[in-house]
Backbone as JSON Lines, residues from 0, in Angstrom:
{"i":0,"aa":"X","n":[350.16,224.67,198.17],"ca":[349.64,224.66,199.51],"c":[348.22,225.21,199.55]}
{"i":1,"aa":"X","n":[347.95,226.16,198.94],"ca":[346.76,226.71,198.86],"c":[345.57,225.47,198.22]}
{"i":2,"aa":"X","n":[346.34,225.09,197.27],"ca":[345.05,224.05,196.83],"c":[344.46,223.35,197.58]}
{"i":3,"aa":"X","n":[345.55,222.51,198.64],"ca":[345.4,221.27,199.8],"c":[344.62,222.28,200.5]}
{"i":4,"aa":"X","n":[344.69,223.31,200.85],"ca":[343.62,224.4,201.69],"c":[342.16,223.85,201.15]}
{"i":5,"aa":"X","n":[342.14,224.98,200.19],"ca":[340.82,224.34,199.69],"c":[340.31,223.43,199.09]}
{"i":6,"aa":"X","n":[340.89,221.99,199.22],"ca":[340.58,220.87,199.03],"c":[340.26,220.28,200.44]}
{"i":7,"aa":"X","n":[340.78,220.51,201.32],"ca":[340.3,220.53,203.07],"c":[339.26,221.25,202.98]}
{"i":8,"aa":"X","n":[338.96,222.58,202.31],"ca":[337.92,223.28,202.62],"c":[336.64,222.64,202.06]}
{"i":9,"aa":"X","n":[336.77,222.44,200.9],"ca":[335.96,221.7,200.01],"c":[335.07,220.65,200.82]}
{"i":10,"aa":"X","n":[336.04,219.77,201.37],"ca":[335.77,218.51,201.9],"c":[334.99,218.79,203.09]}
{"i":11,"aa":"X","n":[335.73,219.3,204.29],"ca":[335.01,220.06,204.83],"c":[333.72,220.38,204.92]}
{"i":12,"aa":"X","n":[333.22,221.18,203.79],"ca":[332.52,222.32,203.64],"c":[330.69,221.36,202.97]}
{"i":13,"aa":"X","n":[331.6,220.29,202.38],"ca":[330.9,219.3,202.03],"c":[329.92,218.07,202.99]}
{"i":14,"aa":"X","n":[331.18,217.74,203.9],"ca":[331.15,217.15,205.21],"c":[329.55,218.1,206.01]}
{"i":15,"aa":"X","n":[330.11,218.93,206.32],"ca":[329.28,219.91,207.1],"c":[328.21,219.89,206.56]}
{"i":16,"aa":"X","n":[327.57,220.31,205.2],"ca":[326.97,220.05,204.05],"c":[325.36,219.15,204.63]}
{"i":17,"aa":"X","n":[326.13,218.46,204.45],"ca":[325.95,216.69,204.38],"c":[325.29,216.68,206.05]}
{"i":18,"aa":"X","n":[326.15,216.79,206.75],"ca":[325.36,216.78,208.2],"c":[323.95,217.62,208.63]}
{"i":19,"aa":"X","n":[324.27,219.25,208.04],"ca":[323.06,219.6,208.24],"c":[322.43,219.14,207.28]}
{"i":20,"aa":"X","n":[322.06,218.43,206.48],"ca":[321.07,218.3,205.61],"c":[320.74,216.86,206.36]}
{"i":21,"aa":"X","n":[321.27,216.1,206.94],"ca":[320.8,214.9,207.6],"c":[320.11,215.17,209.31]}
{"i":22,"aa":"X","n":[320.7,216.5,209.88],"ca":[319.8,216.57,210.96],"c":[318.43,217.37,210.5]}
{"i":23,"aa":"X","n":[318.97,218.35,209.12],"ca":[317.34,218.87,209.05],"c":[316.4,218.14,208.73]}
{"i":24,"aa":"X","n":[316.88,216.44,208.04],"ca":[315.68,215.76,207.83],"c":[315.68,215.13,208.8]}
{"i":25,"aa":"X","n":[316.21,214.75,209.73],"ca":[315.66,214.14,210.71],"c":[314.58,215.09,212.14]}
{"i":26,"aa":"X","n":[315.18,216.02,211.82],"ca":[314.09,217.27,212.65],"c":[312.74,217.5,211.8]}
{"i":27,"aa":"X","n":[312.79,217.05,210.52],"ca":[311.73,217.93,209.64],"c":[310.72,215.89,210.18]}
{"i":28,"aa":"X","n":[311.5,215.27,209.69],"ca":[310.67,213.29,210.26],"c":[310.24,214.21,211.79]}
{"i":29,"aa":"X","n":[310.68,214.32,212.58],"ca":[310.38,214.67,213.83],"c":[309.2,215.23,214.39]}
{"i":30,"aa":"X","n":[309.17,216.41,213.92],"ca":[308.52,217.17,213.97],"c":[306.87,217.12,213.71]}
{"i":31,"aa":"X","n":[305.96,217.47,213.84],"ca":[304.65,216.83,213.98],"c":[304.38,218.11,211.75]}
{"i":32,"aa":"X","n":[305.27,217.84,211.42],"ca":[304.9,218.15,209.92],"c":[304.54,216.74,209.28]}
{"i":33,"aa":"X","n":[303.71,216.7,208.26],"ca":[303.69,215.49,207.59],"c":[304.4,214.84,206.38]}
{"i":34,"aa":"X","n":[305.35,216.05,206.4],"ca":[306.54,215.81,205.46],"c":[307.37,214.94,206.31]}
{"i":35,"aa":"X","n":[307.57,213.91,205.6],"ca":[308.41,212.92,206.36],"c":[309.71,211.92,205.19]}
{"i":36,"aa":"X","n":[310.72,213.42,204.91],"ca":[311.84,212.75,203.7],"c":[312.03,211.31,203.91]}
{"i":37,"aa":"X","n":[312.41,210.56,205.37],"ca":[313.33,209.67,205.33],"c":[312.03,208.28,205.23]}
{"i":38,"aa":"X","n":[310.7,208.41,205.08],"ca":[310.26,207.43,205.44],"c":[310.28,207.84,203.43]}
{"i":39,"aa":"X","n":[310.25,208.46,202.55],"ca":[309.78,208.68,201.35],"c":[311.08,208.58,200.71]}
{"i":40,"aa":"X","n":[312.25,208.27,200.98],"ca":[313.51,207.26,200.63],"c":[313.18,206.51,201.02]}
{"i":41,"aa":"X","n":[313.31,205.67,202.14],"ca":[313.08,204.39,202.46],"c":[312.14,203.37,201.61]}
{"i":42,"aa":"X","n":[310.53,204.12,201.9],"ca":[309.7,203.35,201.2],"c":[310.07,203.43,200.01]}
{"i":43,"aa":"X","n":[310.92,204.35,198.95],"ca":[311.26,203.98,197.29],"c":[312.28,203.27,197.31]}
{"i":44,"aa":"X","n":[313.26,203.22,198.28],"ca":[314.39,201.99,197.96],"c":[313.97,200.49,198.39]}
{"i":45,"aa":"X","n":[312.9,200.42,199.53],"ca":[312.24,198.99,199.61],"c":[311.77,198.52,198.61]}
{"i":46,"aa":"X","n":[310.69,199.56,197.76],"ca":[309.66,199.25,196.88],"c":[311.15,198.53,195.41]}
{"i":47,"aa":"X","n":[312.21,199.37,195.23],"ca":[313.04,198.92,194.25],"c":[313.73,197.77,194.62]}
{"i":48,"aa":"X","n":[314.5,197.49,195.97],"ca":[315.0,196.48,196.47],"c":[313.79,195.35,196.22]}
{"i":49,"aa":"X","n":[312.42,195.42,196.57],"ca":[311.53,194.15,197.01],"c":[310.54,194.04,195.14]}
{"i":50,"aa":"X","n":[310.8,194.39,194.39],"ca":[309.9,194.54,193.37],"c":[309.91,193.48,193.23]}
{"i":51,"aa":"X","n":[310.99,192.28,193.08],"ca":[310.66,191.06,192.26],"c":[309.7,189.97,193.51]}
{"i":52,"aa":"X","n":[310.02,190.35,194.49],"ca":[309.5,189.15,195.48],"c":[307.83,189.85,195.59]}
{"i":53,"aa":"X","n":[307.41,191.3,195.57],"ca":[305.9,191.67,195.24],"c":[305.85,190.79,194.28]}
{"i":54,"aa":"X","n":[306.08,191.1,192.9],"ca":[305.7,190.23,191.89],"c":[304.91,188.76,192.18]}
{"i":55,"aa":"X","n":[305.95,187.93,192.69],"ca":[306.26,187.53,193.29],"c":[304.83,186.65,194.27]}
{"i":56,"aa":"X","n":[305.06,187.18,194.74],"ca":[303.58,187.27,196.3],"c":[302.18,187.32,195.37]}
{"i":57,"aa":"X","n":[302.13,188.22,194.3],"ca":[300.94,189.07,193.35],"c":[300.49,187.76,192.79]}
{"i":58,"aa":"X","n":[301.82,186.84,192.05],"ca":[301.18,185.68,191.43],"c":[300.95,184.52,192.46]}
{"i":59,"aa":"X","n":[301.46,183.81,193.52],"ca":[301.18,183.26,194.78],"c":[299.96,183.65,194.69]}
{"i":60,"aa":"X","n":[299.18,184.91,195.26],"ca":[297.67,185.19,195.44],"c":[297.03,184.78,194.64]}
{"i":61,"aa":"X","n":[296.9,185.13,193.73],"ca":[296.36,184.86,192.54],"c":[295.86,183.7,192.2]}
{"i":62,"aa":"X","n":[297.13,182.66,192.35],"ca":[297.28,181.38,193.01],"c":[296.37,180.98,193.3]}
{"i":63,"aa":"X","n":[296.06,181.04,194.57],"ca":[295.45,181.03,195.97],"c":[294.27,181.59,195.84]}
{"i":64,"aa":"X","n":[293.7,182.42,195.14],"ca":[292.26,183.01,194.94],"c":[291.9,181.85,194.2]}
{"i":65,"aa":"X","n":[292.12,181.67,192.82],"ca":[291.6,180.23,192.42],"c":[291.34,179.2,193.09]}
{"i":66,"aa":"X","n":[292.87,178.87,193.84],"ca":[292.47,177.32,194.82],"c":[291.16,177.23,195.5]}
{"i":67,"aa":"X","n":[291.36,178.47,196.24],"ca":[290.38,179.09,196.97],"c":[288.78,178.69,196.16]}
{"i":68,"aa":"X","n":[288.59,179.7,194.93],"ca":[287.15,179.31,194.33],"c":[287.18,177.95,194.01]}
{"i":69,"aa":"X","n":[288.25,177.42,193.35],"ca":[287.8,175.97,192.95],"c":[287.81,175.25,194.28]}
{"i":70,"aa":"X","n":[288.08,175.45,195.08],"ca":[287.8,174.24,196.48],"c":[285.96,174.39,196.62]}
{"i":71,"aa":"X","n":[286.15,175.82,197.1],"ca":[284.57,176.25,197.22],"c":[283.64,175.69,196.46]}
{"i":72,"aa":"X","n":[284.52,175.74,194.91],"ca":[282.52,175.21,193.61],"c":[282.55,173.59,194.31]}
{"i":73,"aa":"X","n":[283.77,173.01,194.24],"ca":[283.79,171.64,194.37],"c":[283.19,171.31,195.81]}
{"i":74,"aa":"X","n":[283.2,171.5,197.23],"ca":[282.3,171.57,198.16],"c":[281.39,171.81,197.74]}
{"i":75,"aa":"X","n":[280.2,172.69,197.41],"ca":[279.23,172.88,196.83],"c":[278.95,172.02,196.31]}
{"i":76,"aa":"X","n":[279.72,171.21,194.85],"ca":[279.0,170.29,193.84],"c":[278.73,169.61,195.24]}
{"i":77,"aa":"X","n":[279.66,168.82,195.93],"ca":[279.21,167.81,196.6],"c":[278.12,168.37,197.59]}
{"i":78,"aa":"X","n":[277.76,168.87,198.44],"ca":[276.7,168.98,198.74],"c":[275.57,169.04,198.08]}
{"i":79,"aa":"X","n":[275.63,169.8,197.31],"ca":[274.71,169.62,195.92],"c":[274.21,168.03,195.97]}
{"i":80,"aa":"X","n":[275.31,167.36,195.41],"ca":[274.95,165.79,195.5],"c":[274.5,164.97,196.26]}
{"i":81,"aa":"X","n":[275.31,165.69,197.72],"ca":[274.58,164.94,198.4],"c":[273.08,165.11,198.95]}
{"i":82,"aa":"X","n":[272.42,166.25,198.54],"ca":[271.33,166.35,199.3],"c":[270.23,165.91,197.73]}
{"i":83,"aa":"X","n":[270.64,166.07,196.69],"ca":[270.02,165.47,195.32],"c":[269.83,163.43,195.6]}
{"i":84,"aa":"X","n":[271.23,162.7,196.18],"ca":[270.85,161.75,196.45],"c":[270.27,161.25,197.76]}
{"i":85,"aa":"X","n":[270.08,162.29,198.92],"ca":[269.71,161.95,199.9],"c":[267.63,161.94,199.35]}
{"i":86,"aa":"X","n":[267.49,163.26,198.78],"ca":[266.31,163.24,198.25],"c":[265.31,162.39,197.57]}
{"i":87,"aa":"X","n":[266.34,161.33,196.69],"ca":[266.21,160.65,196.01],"c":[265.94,158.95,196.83]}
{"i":88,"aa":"X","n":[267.06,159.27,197.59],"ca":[266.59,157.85,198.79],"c":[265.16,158.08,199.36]}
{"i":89,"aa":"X","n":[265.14,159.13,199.56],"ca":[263.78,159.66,200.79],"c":[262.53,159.41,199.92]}
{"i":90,"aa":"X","n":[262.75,159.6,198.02],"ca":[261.39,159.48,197.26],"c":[261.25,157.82,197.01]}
{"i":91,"aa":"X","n":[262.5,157.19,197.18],"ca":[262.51,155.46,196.96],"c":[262.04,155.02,198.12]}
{"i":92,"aa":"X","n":[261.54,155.81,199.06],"ca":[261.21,155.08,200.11],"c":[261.87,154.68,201.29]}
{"i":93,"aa":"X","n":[263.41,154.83,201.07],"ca":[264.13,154.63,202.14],"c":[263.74,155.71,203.49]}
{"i":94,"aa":"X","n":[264.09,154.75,204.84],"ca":[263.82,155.66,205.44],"c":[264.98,156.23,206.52]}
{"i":95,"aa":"X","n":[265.25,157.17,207.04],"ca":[266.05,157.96,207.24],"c":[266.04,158.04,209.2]}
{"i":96,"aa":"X","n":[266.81,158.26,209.87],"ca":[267.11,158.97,211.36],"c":[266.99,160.38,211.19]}
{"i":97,"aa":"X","n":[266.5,160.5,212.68],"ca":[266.07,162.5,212.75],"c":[267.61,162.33,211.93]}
{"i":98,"aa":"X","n":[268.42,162.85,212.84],"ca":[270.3,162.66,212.83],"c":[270.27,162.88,211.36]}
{"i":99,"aa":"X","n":[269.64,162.19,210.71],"ca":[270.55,161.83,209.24],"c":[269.18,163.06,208.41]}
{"i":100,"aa":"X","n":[268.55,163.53,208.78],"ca":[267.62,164.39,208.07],"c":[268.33,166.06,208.5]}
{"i":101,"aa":"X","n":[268.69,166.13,210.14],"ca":[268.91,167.44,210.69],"c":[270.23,167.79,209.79]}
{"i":102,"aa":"X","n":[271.03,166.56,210.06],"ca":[272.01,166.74,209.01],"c":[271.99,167.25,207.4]}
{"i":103,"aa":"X","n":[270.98,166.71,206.83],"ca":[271.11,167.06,205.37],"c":[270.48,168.7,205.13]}
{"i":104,"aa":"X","n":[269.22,168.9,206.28],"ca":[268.45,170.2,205.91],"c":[269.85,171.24,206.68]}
{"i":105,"aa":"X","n":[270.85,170.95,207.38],"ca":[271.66,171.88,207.79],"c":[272.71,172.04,206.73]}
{"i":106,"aa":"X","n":[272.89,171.27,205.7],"ca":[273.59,171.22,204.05],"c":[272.45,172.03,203.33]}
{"i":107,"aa":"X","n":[271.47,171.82,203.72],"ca":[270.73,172.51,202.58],"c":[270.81,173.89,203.05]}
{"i":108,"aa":"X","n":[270.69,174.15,203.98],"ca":[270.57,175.82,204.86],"c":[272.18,176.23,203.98]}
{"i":109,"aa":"X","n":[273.16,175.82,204.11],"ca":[274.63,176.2,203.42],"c":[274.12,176.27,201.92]}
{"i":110,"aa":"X","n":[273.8,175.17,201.17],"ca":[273.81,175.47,199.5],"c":[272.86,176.42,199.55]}
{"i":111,"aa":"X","n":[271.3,176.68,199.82],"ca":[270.65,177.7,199.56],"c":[271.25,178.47,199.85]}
{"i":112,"aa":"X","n":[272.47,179.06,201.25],"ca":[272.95,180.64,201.5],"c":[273.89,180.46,200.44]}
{"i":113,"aa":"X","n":[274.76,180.06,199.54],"ca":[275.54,179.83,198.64],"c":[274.74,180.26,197.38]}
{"i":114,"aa":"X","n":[273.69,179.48,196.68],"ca":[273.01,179.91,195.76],"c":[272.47,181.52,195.71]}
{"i":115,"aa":"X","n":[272.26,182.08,197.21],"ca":[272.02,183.47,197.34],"c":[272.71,184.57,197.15]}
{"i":116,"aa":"X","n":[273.94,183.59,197.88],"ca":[275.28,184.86,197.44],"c":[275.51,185.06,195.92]}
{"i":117,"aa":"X","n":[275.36,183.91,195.32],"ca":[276.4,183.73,194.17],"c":[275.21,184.17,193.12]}
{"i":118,"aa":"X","n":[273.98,184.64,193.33],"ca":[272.52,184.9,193.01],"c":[272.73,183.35,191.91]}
{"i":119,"aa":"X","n":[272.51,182.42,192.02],"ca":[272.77,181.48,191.4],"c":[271.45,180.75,191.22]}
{"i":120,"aa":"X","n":[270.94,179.96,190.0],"ca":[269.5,179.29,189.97],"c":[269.74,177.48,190.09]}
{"i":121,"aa":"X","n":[268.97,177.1,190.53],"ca":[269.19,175.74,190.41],"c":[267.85,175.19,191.15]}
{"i":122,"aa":"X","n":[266.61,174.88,190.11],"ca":[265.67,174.62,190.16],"c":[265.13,173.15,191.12]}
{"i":123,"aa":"X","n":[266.04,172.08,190.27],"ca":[266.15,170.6,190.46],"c":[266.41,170.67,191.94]}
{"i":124,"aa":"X","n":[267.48,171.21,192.42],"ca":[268.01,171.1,193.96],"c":[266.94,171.91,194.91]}
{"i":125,"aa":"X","n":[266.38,172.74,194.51],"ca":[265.75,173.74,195.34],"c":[264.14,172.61,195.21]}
{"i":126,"aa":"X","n":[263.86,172.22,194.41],"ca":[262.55,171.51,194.67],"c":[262.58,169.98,195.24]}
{"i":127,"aa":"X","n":[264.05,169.39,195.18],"ca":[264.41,168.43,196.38],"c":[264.61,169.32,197.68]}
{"i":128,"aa":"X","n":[265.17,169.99,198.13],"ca":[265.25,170.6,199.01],"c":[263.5,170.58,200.09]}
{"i":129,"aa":"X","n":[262.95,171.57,199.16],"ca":[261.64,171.42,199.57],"c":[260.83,169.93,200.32]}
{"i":130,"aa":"X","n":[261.32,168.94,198.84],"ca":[260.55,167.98,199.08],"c":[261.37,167.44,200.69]}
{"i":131,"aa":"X","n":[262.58,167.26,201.05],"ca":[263.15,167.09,202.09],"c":[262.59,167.33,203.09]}
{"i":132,"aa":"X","n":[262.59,169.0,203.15],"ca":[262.12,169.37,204.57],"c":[260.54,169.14,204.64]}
{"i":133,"aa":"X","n":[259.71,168.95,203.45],"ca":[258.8,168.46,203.63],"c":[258.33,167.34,204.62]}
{"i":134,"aa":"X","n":[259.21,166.47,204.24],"ca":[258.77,164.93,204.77],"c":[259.36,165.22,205.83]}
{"i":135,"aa":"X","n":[260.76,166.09,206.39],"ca":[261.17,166.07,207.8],"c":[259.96,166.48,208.71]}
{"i":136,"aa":"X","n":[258.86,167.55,208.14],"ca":[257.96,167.68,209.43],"c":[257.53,166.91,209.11]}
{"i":137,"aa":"X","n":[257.07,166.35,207.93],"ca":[256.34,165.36,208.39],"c":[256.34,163.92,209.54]}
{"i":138,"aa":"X","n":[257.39,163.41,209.3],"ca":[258.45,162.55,209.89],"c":[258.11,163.1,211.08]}
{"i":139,"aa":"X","n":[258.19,164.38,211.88],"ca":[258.57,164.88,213.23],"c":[257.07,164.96,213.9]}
{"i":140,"aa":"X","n":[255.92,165.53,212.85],"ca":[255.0,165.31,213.31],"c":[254.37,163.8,213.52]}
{"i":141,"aa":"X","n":[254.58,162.69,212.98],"ca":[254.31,161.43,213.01],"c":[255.18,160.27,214.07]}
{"i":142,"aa":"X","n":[256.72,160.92,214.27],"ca":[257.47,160.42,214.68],"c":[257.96,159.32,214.05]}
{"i":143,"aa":"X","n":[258.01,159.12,212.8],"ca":[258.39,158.25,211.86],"c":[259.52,158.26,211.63]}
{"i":144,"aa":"X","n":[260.7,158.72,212.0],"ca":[261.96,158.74,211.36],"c":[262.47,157.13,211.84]}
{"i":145,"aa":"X","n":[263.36,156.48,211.23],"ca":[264.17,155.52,211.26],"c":[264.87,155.23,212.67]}
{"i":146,"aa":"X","n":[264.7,154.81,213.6],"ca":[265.07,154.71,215.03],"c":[266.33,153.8,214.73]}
{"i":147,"aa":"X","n":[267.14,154.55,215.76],"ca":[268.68,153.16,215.63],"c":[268.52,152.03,215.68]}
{"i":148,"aa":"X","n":[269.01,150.97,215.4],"ca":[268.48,149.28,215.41],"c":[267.42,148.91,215.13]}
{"i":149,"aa":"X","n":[266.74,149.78,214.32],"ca":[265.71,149.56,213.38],"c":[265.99,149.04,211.88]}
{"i":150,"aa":"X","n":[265.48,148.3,211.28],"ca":[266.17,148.15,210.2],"c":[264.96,148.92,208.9]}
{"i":151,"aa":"X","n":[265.89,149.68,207.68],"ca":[264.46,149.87,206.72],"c":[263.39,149.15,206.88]}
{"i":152,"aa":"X","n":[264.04,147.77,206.43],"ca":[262.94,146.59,205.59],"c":[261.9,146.79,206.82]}
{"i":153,"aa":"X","n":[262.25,146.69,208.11],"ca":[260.83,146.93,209.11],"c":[260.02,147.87,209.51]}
{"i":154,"aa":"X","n":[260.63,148.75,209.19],"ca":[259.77,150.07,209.04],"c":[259.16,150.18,207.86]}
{"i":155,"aa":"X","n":[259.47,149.74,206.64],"ca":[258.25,149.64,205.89],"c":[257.29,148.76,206.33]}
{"i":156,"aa":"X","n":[257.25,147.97,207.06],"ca":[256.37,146.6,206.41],"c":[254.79,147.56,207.46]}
């Protein structure tokens, strides 16, 4: 009989135990201390429960940072290109709409801020560039640009 005593007591004693140690951490979380037990279980059983899906997410990004740069170089090349062959029309003589000039020097305003960030050199593009906005004042001061329903061949002649 005595044992079942203190095996009630035990239990008990354990019970009780157990409770104050769960209101003192919830008074000690409470309390404007910055000891905060239950958020410092929590966050180590998330961090063990969620480790594989971080992982997880870590390579996804990673992922995604690449896609990310390679979309970016590849925009670039093409602008790149396109303002190398717009340049190239403009030195053959073709002739161009404001529209189709405001357009290309507002590509060029993007690759030059691109070449700046990336401190990047690119000689060939930067001296089409030039030659571009060159001929655009010029063009603006003359009023020469390519008018709609104009055709090249008549604006050269």
């Amino acid at each position: 009989m005595m044992k079942i005593i203190e095996m009630v007591d035990l239990q008990t004693g354990v019970s009780v135990g157990a409770g104050i140690l769960f209101i003192l951490m919830t008074i000690v979380q409470i309390a404007p201390i910055k000891l905060n037990p239950w958020d410092k279980i929590l966050t180590w059983l998330g961090n063990h429960m969620n480790a594989d899906i971080v992982k997880r997410v870590d390579v996804i990004e990673a992922k995604l940072d690449e896609h990310i740069k390679e979309s970016s170089d590849e925009r670039i090349r093409k602008v790149r290109a396109d303002i190398l062959s717009f340049g190239n029309s403009c030195m053959n003589g073709r002739l161009h709409t404001k529209e189709e000039f405001e357009f290309v020097i507002s590509e060029c305003d993007q690759y030059e801020r691109y070449i700046e960030s990336t401190q990047s050199k690119n000689g060939v593009a930067t001296v089409t560039i030039s030659e571009i906005r060159r001929l655009y004042k010029k063009r603006l001061h003359d009023n020469s640009f390519l008018k709609e329903g104009d055709s090249d061949e008549e604006k050269k002649a």
